[in-house]
C-alpha positions in Angstrom: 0.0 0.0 0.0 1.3 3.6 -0.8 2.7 5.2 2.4 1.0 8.6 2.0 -2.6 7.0 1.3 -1.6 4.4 4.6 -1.5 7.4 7.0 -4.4 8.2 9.3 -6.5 11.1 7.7 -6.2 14.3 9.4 -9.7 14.9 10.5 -9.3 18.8 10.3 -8.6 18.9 6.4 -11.7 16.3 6.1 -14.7 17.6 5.1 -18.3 16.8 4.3 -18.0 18.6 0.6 -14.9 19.6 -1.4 -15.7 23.1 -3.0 -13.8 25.1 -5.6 -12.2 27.8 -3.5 -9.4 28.8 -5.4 -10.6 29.0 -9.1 -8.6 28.3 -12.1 -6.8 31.1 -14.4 -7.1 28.9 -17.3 -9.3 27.5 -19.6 -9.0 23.6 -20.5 -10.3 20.9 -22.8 -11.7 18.8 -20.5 -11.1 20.7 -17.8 -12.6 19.6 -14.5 -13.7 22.8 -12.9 -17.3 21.2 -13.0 -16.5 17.6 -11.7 -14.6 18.8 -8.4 -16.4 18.1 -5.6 -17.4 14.9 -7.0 -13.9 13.6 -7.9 -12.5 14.6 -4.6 -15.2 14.0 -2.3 -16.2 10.3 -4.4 -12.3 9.0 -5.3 -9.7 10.6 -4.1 -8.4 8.9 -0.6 -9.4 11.6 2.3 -6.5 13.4 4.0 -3.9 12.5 1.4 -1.0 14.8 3.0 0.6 14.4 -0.9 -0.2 13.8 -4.3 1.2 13.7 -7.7 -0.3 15.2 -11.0 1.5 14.4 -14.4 -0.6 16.3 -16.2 -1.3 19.8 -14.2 -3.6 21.3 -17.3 -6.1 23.8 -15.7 -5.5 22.3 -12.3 -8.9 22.4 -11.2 -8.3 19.3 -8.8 -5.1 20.2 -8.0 -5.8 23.8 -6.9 -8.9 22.1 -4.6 -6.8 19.6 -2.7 -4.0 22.0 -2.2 -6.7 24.3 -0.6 -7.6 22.0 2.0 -4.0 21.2 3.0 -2.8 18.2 0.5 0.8 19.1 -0.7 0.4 18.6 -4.5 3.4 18.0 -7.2 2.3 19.1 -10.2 4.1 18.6 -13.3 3.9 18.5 -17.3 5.5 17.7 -20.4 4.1 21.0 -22.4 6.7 23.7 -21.8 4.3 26.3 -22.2 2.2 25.3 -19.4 4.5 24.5 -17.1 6.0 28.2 -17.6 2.7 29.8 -16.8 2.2 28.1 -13.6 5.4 29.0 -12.2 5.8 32.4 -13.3 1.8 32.8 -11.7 3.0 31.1 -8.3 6.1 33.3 -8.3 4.7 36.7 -8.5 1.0 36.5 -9.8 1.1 40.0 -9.6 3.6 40.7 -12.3 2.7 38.4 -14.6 -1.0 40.2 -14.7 0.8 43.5 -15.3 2.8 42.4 -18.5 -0.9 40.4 -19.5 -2.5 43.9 -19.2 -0.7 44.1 -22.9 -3.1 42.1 -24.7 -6.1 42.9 -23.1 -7.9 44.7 -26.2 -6.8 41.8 -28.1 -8.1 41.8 -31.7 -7.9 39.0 -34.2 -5.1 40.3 -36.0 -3.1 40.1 -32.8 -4.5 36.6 -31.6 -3.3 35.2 -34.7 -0.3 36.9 -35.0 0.8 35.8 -31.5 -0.3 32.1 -31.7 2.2 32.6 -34.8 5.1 33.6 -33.0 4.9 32.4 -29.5 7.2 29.9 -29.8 10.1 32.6 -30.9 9.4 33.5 -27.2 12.5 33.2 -24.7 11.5 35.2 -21.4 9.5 33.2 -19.0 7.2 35.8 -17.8 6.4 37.1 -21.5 5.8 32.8 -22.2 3.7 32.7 -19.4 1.6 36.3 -20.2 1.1 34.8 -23.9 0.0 32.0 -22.7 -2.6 33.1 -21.0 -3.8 35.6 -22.7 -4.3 32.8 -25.9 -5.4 30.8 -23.4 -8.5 33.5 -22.0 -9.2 34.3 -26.2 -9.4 31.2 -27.8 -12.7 29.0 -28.3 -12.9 26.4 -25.4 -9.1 27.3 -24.0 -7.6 25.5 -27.2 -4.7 28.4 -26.5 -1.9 27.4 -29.0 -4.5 25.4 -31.8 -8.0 27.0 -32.0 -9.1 29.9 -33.5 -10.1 33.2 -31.3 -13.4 33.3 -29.6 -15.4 36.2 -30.8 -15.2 38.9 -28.8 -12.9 36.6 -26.0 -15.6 36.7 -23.2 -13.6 35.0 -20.9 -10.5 37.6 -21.4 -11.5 40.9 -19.3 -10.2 42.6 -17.2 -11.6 41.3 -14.4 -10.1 37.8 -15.3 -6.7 39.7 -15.5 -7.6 41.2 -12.3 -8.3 37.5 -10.7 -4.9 36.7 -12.1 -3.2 39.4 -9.9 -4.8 38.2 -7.1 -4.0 34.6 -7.6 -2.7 32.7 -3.9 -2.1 29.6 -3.6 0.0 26.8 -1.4 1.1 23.4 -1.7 1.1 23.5 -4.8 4.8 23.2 -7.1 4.6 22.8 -10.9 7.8 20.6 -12.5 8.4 20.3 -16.2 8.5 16.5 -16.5 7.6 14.0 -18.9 5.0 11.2 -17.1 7.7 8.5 -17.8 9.7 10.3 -14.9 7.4 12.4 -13.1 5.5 9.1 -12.2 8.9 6.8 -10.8 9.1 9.6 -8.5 6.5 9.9 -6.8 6.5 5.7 -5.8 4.4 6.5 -2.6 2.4 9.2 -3.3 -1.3 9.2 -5.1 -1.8 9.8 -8.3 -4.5 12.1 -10.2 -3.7 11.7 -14.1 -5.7 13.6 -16.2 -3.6 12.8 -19.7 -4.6 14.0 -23.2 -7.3 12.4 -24.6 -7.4 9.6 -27.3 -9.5 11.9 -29.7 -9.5 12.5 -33.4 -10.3 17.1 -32.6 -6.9 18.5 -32.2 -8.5 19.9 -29.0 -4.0 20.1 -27.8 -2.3 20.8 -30.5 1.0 19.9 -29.9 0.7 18.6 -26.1 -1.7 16.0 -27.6 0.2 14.9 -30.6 1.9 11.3 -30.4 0.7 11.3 -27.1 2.2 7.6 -25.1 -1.2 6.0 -24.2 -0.1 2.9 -24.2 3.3 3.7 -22.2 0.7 5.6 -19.4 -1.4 2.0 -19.3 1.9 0.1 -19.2 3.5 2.5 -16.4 0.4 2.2 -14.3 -0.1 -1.4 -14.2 2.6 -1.6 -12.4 2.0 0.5 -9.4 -1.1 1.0 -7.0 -2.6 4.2 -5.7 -4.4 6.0 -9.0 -7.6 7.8 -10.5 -7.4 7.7 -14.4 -9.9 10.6 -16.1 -10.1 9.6 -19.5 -12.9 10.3 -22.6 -15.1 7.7 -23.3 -14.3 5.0 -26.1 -13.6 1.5 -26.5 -10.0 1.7 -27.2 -9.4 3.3 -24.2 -11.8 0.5 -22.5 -10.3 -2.2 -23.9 -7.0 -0.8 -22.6 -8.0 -0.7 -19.4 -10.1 -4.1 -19.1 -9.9 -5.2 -15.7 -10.1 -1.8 -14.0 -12.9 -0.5 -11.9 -14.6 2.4 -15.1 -16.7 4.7 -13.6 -19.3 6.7 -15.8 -19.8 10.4 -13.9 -22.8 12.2 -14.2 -21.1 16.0 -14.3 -21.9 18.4 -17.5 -19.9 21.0 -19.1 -19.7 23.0 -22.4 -17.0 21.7 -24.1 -17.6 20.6 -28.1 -21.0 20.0 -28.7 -22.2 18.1 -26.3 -22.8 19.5 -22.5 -22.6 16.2 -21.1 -19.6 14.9 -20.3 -18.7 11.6 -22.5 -15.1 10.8 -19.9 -15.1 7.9 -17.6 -12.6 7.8 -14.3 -10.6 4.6 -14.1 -9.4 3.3 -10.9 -6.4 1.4 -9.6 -6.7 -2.0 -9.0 -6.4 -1.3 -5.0 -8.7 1.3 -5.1 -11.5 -0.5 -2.5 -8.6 -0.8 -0.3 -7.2 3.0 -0.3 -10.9 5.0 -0.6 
């Protein structure tokens, strides 16, 4: 059994409902802003004192647990991301003062600067890009969709938000899974991978993506929760597993209901 899911819970981080107290900057496919309280509260181990994530993405469930006093190592393989999240939980501050830059973003612009953000070098400009594609593009697609008209979700109040931004417990790591995973042995994991879907919904953090090297690397180790879209590849994969199907909705393609399943470790009865 994992050492950090063996400890005795701490009874003052437990309680009755997980809420979303500290909101995500960004905007995710597939994010899981809407299917907190029932991830945490219905499969994640209570008073986990650590846990890993391999993919951080919008960090929806990462942000929650570190809230409520889980020390969480977050990490990913997209360089991009990974900049944004440590520049924001260096000075969140700063970064929403060089952001202020794009905020009457026009099309011209949004295209122009998905076009030459990788000629980028300085982390805070990365990290300012970032999120500002993130905020203007249709359904957070940041580096591969097109601009969302208007960009409703990039105001100045979200900017604002960003300055204000205050977390703990929470490190991100630029780390492929293939390592991040191996190191963390004894702590639980949330993974949250790219999706096995024809949309380029990730551009190029979901290209070539390893899915069978993630199955692999999990079957050998205990101590999981899998979020994954729904399809029988990805079933078939995982024959054996515990596959739940949630119930939570959100807005993301053309359907509001979600179509992911969660697949759980082997021990899982044990650990929840």
């Amino acid at each position: 059994m994992l050492a950090s899911v063996g400890k005795k819970p701490n009874k003052e981080k437990e309680t009755n409902k997980v809420v979303l107290p500290v909101k995500s900057p960004l905007r995710y496919p597939g994010g899981k802003s809407r299917a907190v309280s029932q991830i945490i509260n219905e499969y994640i181990p209570k008073g986990l004192p650590t846990l890993c994530s391999p993919f951080i993405d919008g960090g929806s469930i990462e942000l929650a647990l570190a809230s409520i006093g889980t020390k969480v190592y977050g990490y990913d393989a997209f360089e991009p991301l990974v900049r944004f999240w440590q520049v924001l939980l260096k000075d969140a501050s700063y970064l929403a003062e060089v952001v202020r830059k794009y905020q009457n973003m026009t099309s011209t612009m949004f295209y122009n600067l998905q076009k030459t953000f990788f000629t980028l070098k300085d982390r805070v400009e990365i990290a300012a890009a970032f999120f500002a594609l993130n905020r203007s593009s249709f359904s957070g697609t940041t580096l591969s969709g097109g601009m969302s008209p208007g960009h409703p979700r990039f105001t100045l109040s979200s900017i604002e938000r960003l300055a204000k931004f205050s977390i703990k417990n929470l490190t991100v790591d630029l780390a492929d899974f293939k390592k991040s995973i191996p190191k963390h042995a004894n702590d639980f994991l949330y993974c949250d991978p790219p999706y096995l879907i024809d949309q380029k919904l990730y551009g190029r953090r979901g290209r070539d993506f390893d899915h069978e090297g993630l199955a692999k690397l999990l079957s050998t180790r205990d101590g999981w929760v899998l979020s994954y879209n729904d399809c029988e590849e990805i079933r078939d994969t995982y024959t054996g597993y515990r596959i739940i199907t949630p119930k939570w909705t959100y807005g993301m393609g053309n359907s509001k209901k979600s179509n992911e399943i969660l697949i759980l470790s082997k021990d899982y009865r044990k650990i929840a």
